[in-house]
N, C-alpha and C positions, 0 to 999 in steps of 0.2 A: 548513331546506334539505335534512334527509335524507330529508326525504317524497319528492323528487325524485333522488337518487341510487340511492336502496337498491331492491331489489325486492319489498320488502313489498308494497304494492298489488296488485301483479302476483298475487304467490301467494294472496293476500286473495282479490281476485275470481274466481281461479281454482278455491280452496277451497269458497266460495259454489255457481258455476256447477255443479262437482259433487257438492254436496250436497246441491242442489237437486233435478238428473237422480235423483238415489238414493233421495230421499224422494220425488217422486212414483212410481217403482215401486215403492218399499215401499206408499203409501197404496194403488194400483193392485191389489196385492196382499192386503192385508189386507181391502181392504172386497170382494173377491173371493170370501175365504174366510168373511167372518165374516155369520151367520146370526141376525138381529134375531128376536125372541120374537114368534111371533104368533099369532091366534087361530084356530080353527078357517075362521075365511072369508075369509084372508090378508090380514088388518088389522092395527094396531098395538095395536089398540084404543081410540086415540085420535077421540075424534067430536066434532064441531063444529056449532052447530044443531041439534042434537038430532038428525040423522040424516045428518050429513057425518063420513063414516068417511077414515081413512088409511090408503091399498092400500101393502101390504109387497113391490110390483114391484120385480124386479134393474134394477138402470140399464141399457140400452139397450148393446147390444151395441155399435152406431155409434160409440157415444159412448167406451164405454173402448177402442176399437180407436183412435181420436183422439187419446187419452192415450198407447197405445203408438207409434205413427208419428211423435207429437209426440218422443218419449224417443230413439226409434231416429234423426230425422235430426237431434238434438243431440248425437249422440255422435259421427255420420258425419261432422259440419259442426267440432266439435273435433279430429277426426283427419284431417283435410284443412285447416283453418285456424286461424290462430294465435290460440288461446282459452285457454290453459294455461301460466299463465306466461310464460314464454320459447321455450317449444316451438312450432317455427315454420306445423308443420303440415306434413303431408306436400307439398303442392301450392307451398313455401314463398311464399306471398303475402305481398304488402306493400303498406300504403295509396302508398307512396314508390314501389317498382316499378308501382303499377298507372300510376300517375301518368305516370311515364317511357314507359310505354309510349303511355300516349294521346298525350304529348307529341310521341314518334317519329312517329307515326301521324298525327296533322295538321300536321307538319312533313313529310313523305313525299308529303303532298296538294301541299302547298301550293306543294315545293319546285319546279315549272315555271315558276308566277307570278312568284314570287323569282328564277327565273333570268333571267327576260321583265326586272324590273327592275333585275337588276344591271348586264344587259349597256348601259344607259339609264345617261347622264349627272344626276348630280344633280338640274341644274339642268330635265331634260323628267323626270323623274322627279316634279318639283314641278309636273310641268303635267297628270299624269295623274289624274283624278280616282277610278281603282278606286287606286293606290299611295296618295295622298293620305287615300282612307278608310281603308287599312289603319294605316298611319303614326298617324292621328288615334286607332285604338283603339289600338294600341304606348305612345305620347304618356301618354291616359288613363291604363293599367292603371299607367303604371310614373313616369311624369314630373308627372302634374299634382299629385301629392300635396304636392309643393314648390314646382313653378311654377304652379298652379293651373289649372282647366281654361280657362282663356284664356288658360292660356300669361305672362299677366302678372305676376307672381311676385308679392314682395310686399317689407317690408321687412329685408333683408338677402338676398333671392332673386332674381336676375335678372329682368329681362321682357325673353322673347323675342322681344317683337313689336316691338320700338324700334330694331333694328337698330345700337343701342350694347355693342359685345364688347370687352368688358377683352382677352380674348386673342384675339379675329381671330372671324370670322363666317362665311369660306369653310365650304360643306361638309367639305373633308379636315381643319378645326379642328376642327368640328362630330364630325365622327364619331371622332377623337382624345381629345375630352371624352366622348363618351359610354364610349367603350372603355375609356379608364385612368381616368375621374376627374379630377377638375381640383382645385388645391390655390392659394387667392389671400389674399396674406398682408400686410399693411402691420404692420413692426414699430412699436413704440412709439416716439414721436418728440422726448418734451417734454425730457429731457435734451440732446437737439442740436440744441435750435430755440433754447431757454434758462430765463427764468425764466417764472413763469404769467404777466406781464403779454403776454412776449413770444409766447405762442400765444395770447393774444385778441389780438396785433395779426396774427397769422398766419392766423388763424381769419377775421378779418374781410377778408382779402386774398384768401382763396379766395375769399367770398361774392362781391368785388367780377368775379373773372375769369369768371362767369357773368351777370352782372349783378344778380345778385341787390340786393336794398334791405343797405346795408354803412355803415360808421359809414368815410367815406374818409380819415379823418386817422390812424387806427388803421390801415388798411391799407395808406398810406402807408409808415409804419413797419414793417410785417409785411410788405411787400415783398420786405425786404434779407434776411429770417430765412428768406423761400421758398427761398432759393439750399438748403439743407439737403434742400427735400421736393423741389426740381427735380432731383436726381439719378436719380428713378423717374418721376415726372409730366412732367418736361421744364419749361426755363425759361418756358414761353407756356402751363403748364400742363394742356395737351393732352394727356397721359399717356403711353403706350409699351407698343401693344398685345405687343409681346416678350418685357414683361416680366409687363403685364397690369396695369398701373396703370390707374387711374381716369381719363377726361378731366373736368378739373373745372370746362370753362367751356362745357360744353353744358346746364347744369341738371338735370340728372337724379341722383339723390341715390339709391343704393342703399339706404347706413345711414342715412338721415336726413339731412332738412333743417334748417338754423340754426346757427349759433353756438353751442349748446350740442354739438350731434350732432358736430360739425365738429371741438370742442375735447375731446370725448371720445374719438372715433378717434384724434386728436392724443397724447396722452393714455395710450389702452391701447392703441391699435390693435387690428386685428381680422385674424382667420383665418376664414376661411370655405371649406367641403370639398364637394365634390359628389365622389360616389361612383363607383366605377366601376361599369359595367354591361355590361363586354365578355363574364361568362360568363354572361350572362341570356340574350342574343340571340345570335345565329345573325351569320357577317357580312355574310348581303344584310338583314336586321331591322335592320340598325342601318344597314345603305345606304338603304333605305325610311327610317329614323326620321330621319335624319339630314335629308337630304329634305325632310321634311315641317315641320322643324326651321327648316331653312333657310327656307323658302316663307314662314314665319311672319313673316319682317322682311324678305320679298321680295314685296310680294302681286302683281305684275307674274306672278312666275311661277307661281303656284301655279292650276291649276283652278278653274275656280266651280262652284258646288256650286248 
C-alpha cells in the first residue's frame, strides 16, 4: 500500500525524465566534439565488396538541430507543466481542472436548453423527444450500469419500466431518489414469525397472495403468523409505498422467486442502497433525468422516437 501513499514514483520518474534531457545533450555534445580516425580520402577504412567504402560525413546539421529543439521544448513543457514531481508547473495545470473546465463550458452551452426544460412540467417534459434524448444519454452514462440499458434491472435492482415503486413513482419521488439516494430495508423476521416450520407456513402464504402455485394447507397456517409482516406489507398484503414495502400479491419478485427466496428474506432480510446523485447533476439534469425516468413506466407520455 505505500507504493501509493509515498512519493516515490513521482521523484522516480521525474529523476529518469531528467536524466534522460541530460544525456542526450551530453551524447549531443560529445559526438560533436569527438573526431573518428580517417584516411586520407575521408573514410573509415572500412570497405565492403571490395570497393564499398565508409564516408566519415558529420551528421547532418537538420538533424542534431532536431535533437536540440527536441531538449529545449522538454525543459519549456517541464517548466510550465506538472512533470517534476510535485512541482505544479508554472501554468499550474491539472488533468482535474482541465476537466472542470470543459465540464463548465458544456454546461454554459447547454444551459438555455435546460432552462426551456425546467420551466416544462414533468410530465411534457416526457413528451419531448430532443429532452427525452438527452435524459436517455444521462440514463446511460450513469443509471444503466445497475438498472441495465432497458432500464429493466435485474435481480435485486428495480425495473423501471413496470411501473411497480416500493416508494411512489411521481416525478417529485423520482427526482428525491435520484438527489439523496434511497435506502430500503426489511429487518430479519424469523424470530417474530416463530419456529422454521412456522416461516414455510408463512412463506407459502405469500406465494399464495399473488397466486402463485403454494402448498394451501401450509398457508392456511402461515396466514395467522402474517399478522407480524402486515405491520409494513399491510393485512391484504399490498405493501405501503410510505414505508416502501413490497406489494406481494402482484407477482413481481425483486429478490427472487419461490419458497426458498421467500424464506431466505424471511430469514436475513435484506438492505438494498441506491446511491445518491444530487452532486453529479445540475438541478434541471436530474428534472430532464427524472423525466425521462418517469416516461419509462408511463409510455402514454413519453415521445416516439
Amino acid at each position: 500500500m505505500s507504493d501509493f501513499t509515498s512519493n516515490f514514483w513521482s521523484v522516480y520518474v521525474a529523476g529518469i525524465t531528467v536524466v534522460s534531457i541530460l544525456a542526450c545533450l551530453l551524447l549531443l555534445w560529445v559526438t560533436g566534439k569527438a573526431k573518428a580516425t580517417t584516411a586520407s580520402d575521408n573514410t573509415t577504412g572500412h570497405v565492403w565488396d571490395g570497393d564499398l567504402r565508409e564516408m566519415n560525413n558529420p551528421l547532418p546539421r537538420w538533424w542534431a538541430w532536431l535533437f536540440v529543439i527536441t531538449i529545449v521544448f522538454a525543459l519549456v513543457y517541464l517548466a510550465l507543466y506538472p512533470g517534476l514531481g510535485t512541482y505544479a508547473g508554472k501554468l499550474a495545470w491539472t488533468s482535474s481542472g482541465q476537466h472542470q473546465t470543459e465540464v463548465d463550458k458544456g454546461n454554459a452551452e447547454t444551459a438555455p436548453l435546460y432552462a426551456k426544460f425546467s420551466a416544462m412540467k414533468p410530465e411534457d417534459v416526457a413528451k419531448d423527444a430532443q429532452a427525452m434524448a438527452i435524459g436517455e444519454r444521462l440514463f446511460m452514462n450513469n443509471c444503466a450500469q445497475c438498472h441495465g440499458s432497458d432500464a429493466r434491472g435485474n435481480k435485486g435492482i428495480p425495473n423501471l419500466t413496470d411501473n411497480d415503486w416500493l416508494g411512489g413513482g411521481t416525478p417529485e419521488i423520482i427526482k428525491a431518489d435520484i438527489t439523496k439516494g434511497r435506502i430500503g430495508m426489511m429487518p430479519p423476521m424469523a424470530a417474530a414469525v416463530g419456529t422454521a416450520d412456522d416461516v414455510k407456513n408463512v412463506a407459502q402464504y405469500v406465494l399464495s397472495l399473488s397466486g402463485s402455485p403454494h402448498d394451501s394447507v401450509r398457508a392456511a397456517l402461515g396466514k395467522e403468523k402474517f399478522v407480524v409482516c402486515a405491520a409494513c406489507h399491510g393485512p391484504d398484503g399490498k405493501g405501503m409505498q410510505a414505508l416502501g414495502s413490497a406489494n406481494l400479491t402482484d407477482n413481481i419478485w425483486l429478490h427472487g422467486y419461490g419458497e426458498a427466496a421467500i424464506i431466505a428474506m424471511i430469514n436475513g432480510g435484506k438492505t438494498n442502497i441506491m446511491p445518491a446523485h444530487g452532486d453529479k447533476f445540475s438541478e434541471a439534469q436530474i428534472h430532464v433525468l427524472a423525466s425521462y425516468v418517469w416516461g419509462l413506466s408511463n409510455k402514454g407520455g413519453v415521445a416516439a422516437k
